[in-house]
C-alpha positions in Angstrom: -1.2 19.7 86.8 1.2 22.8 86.4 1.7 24.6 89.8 1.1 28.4 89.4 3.9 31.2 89.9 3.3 33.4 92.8 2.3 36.7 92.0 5.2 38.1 93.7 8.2 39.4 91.7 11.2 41.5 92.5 10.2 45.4 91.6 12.0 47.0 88.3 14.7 49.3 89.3 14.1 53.0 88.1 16.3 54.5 85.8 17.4 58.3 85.9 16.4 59.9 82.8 19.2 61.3 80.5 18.2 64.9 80.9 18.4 65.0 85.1 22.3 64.1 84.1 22.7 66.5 81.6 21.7 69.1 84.5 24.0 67.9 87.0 26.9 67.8 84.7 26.2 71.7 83.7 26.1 72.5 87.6 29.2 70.5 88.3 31.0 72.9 85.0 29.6 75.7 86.4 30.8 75.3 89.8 34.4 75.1 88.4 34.5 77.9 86.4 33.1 80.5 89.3 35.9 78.8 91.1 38.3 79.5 88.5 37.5 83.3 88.1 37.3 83.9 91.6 41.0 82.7 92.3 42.4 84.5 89.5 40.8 87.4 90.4 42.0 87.0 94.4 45.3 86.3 92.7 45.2 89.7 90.7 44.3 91.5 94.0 47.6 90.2 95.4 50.1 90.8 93.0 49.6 94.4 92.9 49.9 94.6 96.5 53.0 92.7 96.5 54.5 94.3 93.4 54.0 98.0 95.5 55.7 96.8 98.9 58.9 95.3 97.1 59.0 98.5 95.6 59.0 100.7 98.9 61.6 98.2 100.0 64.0 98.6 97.0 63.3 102.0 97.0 64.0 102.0 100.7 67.1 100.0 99.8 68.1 102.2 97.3 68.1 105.6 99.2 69.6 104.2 101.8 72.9 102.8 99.3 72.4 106.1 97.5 72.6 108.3 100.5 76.9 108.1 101.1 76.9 110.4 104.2 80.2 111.1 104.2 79.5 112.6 101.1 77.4 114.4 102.6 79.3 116.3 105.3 82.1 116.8 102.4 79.6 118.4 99.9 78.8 122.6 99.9 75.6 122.6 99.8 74.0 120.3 101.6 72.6 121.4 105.4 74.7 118.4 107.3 78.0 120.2 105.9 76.6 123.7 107.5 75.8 122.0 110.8 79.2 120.2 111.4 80.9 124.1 110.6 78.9 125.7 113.1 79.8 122.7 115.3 83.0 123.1 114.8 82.8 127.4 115.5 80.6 126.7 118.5 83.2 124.5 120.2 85.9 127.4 119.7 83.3 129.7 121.2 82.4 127.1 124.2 86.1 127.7 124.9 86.5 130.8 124.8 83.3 131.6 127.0 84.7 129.1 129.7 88.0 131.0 129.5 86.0 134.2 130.5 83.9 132.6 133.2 80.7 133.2 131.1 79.7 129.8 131.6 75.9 130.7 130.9 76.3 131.2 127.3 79.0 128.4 127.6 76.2 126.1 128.2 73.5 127.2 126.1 76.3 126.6 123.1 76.7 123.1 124.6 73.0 122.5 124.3 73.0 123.4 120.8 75.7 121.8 119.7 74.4 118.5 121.5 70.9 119.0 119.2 73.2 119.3 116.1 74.9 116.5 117.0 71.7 114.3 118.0 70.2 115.7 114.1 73.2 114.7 112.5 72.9 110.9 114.3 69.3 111.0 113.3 70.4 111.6 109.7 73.0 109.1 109.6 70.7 106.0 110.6 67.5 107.2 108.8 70.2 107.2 105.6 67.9 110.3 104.3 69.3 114.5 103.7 68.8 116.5 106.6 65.9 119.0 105.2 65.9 122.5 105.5 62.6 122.3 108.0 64.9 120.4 110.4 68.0 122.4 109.8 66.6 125.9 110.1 65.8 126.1 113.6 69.3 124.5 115.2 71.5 127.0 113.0 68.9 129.9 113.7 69.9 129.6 117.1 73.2 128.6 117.0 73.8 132.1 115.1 71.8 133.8 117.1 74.4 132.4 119.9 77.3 133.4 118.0 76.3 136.9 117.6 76.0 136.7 121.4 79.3 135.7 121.5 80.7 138.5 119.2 79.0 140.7 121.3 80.9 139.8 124.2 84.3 141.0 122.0 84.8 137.2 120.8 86.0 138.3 117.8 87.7 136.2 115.1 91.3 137.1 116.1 90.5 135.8 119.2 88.9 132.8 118.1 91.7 132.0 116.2 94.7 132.5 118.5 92.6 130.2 120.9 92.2 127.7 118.8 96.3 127.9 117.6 97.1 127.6 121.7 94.6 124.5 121.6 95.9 122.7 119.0 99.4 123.6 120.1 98.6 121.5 123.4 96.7 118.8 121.5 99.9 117.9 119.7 102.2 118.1 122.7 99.6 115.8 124.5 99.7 113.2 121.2 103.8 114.0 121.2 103.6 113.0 125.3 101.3 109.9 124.4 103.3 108.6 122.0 106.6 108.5 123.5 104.6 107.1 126.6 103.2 104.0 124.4 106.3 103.6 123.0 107.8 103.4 126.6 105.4 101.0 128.0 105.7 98.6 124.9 109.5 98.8 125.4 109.3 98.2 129.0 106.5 94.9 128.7 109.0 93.5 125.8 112.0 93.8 128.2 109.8 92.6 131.2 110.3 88.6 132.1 106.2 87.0 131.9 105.4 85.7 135.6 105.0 82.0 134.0 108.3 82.2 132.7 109.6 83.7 135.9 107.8 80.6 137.6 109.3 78.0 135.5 113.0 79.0 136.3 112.1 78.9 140.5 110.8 75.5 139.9 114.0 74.3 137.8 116.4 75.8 140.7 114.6 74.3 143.1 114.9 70.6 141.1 118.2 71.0 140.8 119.3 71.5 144.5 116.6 68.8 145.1 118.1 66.3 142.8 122.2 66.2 143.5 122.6 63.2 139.9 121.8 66.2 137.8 125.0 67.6 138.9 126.9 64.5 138.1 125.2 64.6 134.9 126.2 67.8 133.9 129.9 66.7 134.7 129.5 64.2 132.5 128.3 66.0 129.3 131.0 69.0 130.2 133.5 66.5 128.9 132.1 65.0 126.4 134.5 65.1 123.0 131.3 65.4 121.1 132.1 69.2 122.3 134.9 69.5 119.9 133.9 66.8 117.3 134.4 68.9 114.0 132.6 65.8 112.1 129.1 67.2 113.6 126.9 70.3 113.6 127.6 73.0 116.1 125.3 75.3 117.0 125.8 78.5 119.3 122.8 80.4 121.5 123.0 82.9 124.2 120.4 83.7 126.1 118.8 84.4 129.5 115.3 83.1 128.3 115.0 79.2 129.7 111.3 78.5 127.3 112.9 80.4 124.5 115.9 78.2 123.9 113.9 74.9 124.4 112.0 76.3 121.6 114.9 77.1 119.1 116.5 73.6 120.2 113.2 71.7 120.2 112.6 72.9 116.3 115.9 72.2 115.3 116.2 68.3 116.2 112.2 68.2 115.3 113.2 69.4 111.5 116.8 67.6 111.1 117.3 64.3 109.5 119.8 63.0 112.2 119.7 64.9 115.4 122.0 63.0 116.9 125.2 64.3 115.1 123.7 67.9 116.2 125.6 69.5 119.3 124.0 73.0 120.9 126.5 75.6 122.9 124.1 77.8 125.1 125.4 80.2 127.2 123.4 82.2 129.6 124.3 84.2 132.7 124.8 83.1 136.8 120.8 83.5 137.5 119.3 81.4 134.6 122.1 79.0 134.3 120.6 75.9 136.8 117.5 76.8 135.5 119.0 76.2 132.1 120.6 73.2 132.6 118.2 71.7 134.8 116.2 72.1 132.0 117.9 70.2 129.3 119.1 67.8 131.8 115.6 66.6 132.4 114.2 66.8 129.0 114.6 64.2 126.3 116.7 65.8 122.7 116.5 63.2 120.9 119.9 61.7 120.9 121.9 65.5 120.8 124.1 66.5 122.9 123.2 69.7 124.8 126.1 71.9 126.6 125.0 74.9 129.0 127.8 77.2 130.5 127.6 80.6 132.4 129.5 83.4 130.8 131.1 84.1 134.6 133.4 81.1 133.6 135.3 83.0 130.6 137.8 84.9 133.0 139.5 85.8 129.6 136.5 88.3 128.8 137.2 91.3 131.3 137.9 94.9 131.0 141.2 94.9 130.4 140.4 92.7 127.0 136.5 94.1 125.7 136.1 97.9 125.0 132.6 97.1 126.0 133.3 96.1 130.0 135.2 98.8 130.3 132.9 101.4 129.0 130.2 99.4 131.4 131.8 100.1 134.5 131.8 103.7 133.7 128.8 106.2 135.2 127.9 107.9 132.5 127.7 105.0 130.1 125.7 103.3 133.2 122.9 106.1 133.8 122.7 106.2 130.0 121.5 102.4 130.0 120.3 101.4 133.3 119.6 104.8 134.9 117.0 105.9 132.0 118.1 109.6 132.7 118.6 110.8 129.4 115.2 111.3 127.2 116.5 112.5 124.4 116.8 109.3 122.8 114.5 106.9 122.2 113.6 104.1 124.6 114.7 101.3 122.6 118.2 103.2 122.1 118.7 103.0 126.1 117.8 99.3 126.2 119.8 97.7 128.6 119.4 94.7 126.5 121.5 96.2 124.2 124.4 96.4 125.8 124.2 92.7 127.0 127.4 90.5 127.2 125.5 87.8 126.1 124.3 89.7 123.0 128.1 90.7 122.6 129.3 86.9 122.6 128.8 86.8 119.0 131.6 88.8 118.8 134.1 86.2 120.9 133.0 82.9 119.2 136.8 81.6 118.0 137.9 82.5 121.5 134.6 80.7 122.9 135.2 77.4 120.4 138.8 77.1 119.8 138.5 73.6 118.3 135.4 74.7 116.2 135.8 75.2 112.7 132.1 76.2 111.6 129.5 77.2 113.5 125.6 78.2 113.4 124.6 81.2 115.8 120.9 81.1 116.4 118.8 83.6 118.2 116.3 82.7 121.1 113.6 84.6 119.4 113.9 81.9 115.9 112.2 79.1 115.0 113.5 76.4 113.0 111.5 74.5 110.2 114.3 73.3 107.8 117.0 71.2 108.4 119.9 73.4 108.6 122.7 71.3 108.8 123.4 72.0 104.8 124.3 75.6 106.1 127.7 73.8 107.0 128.3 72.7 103.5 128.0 75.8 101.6 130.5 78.0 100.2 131.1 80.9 101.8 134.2 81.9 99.2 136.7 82.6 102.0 134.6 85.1 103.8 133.4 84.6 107.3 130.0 85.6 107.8 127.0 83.7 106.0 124.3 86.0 106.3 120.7 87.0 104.7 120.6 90.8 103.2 117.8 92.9 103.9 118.0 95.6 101.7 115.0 95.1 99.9 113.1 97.2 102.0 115.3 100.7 101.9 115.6 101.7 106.2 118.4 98.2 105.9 120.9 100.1 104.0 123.8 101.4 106.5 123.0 104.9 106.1 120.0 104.0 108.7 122.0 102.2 111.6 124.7 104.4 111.4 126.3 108.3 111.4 127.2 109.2 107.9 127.9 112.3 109.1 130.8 111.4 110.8 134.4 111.1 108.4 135.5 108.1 110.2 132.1 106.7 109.1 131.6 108.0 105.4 135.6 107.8 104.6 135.2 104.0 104.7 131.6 103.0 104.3 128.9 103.6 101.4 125.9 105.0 103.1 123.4 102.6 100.3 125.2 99.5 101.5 123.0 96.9 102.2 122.4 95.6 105.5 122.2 92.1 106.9 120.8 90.4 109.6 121.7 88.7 112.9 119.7 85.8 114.1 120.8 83.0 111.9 124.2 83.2 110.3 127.0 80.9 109.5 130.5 81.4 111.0 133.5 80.5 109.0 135.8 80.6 112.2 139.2 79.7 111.0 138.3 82.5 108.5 137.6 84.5 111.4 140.9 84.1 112.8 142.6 84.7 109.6 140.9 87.9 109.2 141.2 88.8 112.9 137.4 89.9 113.6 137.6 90.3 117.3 140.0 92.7 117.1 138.6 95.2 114.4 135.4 94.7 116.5 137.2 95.6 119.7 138.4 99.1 116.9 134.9 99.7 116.6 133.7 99.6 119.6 136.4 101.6 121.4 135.6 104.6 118.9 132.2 104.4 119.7 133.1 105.2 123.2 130.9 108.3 123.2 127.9 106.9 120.9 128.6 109.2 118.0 129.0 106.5 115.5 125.7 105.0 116.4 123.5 104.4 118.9 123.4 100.9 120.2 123.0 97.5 119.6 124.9 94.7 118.0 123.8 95.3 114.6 125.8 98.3 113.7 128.8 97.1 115.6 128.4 93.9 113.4 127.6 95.9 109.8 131.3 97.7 110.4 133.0 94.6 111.7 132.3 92.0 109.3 132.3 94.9 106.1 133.9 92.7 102.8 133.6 89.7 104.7 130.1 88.7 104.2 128.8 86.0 102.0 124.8 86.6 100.9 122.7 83.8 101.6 119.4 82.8 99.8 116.6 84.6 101.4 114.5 81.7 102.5 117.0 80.9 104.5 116.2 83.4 107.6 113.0 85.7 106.9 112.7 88.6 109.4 109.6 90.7 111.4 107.2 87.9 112.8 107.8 90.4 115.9 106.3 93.7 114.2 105.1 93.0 110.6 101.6 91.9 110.6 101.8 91.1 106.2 104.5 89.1 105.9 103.6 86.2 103.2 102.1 82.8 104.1 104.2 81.2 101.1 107.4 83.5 102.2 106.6 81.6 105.7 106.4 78.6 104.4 109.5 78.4 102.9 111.5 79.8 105.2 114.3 77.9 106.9 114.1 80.0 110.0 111.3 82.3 110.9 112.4 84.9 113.3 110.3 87.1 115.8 112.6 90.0 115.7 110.9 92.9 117.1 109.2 93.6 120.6 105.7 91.6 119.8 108.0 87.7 121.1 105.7 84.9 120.9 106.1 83.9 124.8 104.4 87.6 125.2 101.1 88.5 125.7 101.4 91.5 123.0 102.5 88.6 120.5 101.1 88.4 116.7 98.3 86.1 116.9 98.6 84.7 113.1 102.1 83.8 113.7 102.3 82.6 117.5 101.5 79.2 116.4 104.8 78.8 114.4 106.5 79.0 117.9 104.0 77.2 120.4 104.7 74.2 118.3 107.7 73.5 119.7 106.9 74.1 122.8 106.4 71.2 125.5 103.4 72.5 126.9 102.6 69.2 128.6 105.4 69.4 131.1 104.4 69.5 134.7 106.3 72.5 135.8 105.5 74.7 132.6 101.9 73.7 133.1 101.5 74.3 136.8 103.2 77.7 135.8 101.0 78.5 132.9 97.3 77.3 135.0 98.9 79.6 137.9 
């Protein structure tokens, strides 16, 4: 017998008609496209908005690059023009009220001219015309104050020879300032730096603490590399310890063998332990070094150089140690100038009598070639190789010397050009043969009385070696790292020897920044007296 199926079966599932989907699908549609039209709408609420403030701001922009004020102040018609005049009158006045005690209407002027003044600032930042609603009132009562003024018999006339006395004393006081600032900047370029001053106290006191350095400097006195024409000589005097390790330091550090180099330095009786303590202590990389005082030439007295003789008298000593005279320039009355050390240049055959070449080097040059090909060049039987400088026109000899005397314009032309010391090759059996010393000795003892020129080596040097100098290439020696702020980077680069001629040296503070680097180079700032004296 079949059993029979519960009554019980799993209930048919519902479905959603057709047309309840249709509906939900047109709400869904509908939904999206409100969204839609609202955003675009919010969107084209915006733009407008942002579309007007960039305009105010480039139209901002624009009036404020539109508005030159300078132009302003320079232009007729416009009120900022008419304010800086009656600025300008209303000082004169202020002046001349104070000059009659009527310091009342000296101040109420003062006011004015400070709300002018404040206007103007206001007009300046804002970048917008100063209107005539602003303008009205300030020259309204500035006129009124004028008028005032005339009143009191402060006429024009007046007004004017005030203002001539004024300006009179305004360019006597620039005259006065001038001369002053050129004073002080001669006086902190002649001035020893306290490190440098430091550094020479600690050499003297190694060298009476250390008695081998003595026996050392024996030694190298004798040495027959001294006198060994086969190698490079190479001549400095100077007074400046730091300075000549610098010129020494960059001449081994850029030649190919700086053992065949040999340096003559001669400095005078206070810097010469210093000096040699110096070099004595210091590694040179296989050259040989020589330091002597100029006390030890007994040859060079008054009785042989025009120029000790003229130093031991008064006048020539109150001229350049006494500073009495102000009628010439402070760099003419450099005692510097008068130097026997700078004058050495002059005495090298009877300094070197072995020497047949030799390389004289300034203490305020650096070295960035190697220069020992200066010793094989051709000098075509002159004596001097040295770089002209007549490019720029103040290095013709008109400028260094006085054309208007006969002995100078009988024998000289006055466009010459000039050349310069610092680096130059000497030719000294050329020297000899042309007899140098003595036409310098000629020179100088005409100069006697400073009518030829004023001072200096230079000139004395320009008649001296006239017709006896052979040009060199110009990257050889380029000139005015101590005053000339433009010189060429690729000129610099170049150059065999860059020199700091001028009063801005690199050991001072008032040195060229851009081209200090060229010298600290070769400077051994890691040494333990020159950094104790530096930190100190």
């Amino acid at each position: 017998m079949r059993r029979r199926v519960p009554d019980f079966r799993r209930p048919v599932r519902r479905r959603i008609s057709v047309w309840i989907w249709w509906l939900i699908g047109i709400f869904v549609i509908a939904g999206l496209l409100l969204f839609v039209v609202q955003h675009q709408h919010q969107v084209q609420l915006d733009l407008p908005n942002q579309e007007i403030q960039e305009m105010t701001s480039q139209s901002a922009d624009d009036s404020h690059a539109s508005l030159n004020f300078t132009e302003e102040l320079l232009s007729t018609t416009s009120f900022a023009r008419q304010l800086n005049d009656q600025i300008t009158l209303a000082k004169a006045y202020v002046i001349i009220a104070k000059e009659h005690s009527n310091l009342q209407l000296a101040w109420e002027l003062s006011s004015q001219i400070r709300n002018c003044q404040r206007l103007l600032s206001q007009a300046a930042v804002r970048a917008k015309p100063i209107t005539i609603e602003e303008a009205h009132p300030i020259v309204s009562r500035l006129s009124h104050l004028m008028y005032k003024a005339q009143d009191s018999h402060y006429d024009i006339s007046t007004t004017i020879v005030t203002l001539k006395k004024h300006a009179q004393a305004l360019e006597e006081r620039a005259h006065a300032a001038t001369a002053q600032g050129a004073e002080f900047a001669q006086l902190a370029a002649e001035s020893m730096p306290k490190a440098l001053h430091c550094l020479n106290i600690k050499l003297t006191e190694e060298w009476f603490r250390n008695p081998s350095l003595k026996t050392l400097s024996e030694e190298q006195r004798n040495s027959p590399r001294l006198v060994d024409n086969n190698l490079y000589h190479f001549c400095i005097f100077s007074d400046n310890v730091l300075a000549t390790s610098a010129v020494v330091n960059s001449t081994i550090s850029n030649a190919e063998h700086p053992q065949q180099l040999v340096f003559h330095i001669v400095t005078d009786r206070v810097n010469y332990k210093p000096m040699l303590t110096w070099f004595l202590t210091n590694d040179c990389k296989g050259c040989t070094v020589n330091v002597r005082n100029i006390e030890e030439f007994s040859w060079l007295n008054a009785s042989y150089s025009p120029l000790i003789k003229q130093l031991l008298d008064k006048e020539t000593k109150a001229y350049y140690f006494g500073g009495k005279d102000q009628n010439d320039e402070a760099k003419f009355r450099n005692p510097k100038f008068v130097s026997l050390l700078n004058h050495l240049r002059f005495y090298l055959p009877e300094i070197h009598p072995s020497l047949e070449k030799v390389v004289l080097l300034d203490d305020d040059v650096v070295v960035q070639k190697d220069l020992t090909v200066l010793f094989s060049l051709d000098l075509h039987g002159n004596v001097n190789g040295a770089v002209e400088t007549c490019l720029e026109g103040f290095h013709r000899f008109y400028r260094y010397l006085n054309f208007s005397d006969t002995r100078i314009s009988a024998k000289f032309d006055p466009q010459a050009c000039g050349w310069a010391f610092g680096m130059n090759i000497f030719d000294l059996i050329a020297w000899k043969r042309a007899n140098v010393t003595s036409r310098y000795h000629n020179w100088q003892e005409q100069n006697a009385d400073r009518m030829l020129w004023k001072t200096g080596t230079l000139p004395a040097g320009l008649l001296t070696f006239y017709g006896l100098v052979e040009p060199l290439d110009r990257r050889w020696h380029v000139l005015g790292l101590g005053y000339d702020l433009e010189i060429d980077d690729r000129l610099i680069e170049s150059a065999a020897v860059v020199h700091f001629n001028g009063n801005m040296k690199p050991w001072l503070k008032l040195a060229i920044s851009r081209y200090r680097h060229l010298w600290e180079r070769y400077v051994n700032f890691a040494h333990p007296y020159l950094k104790d004296c530096i930190m100190h």
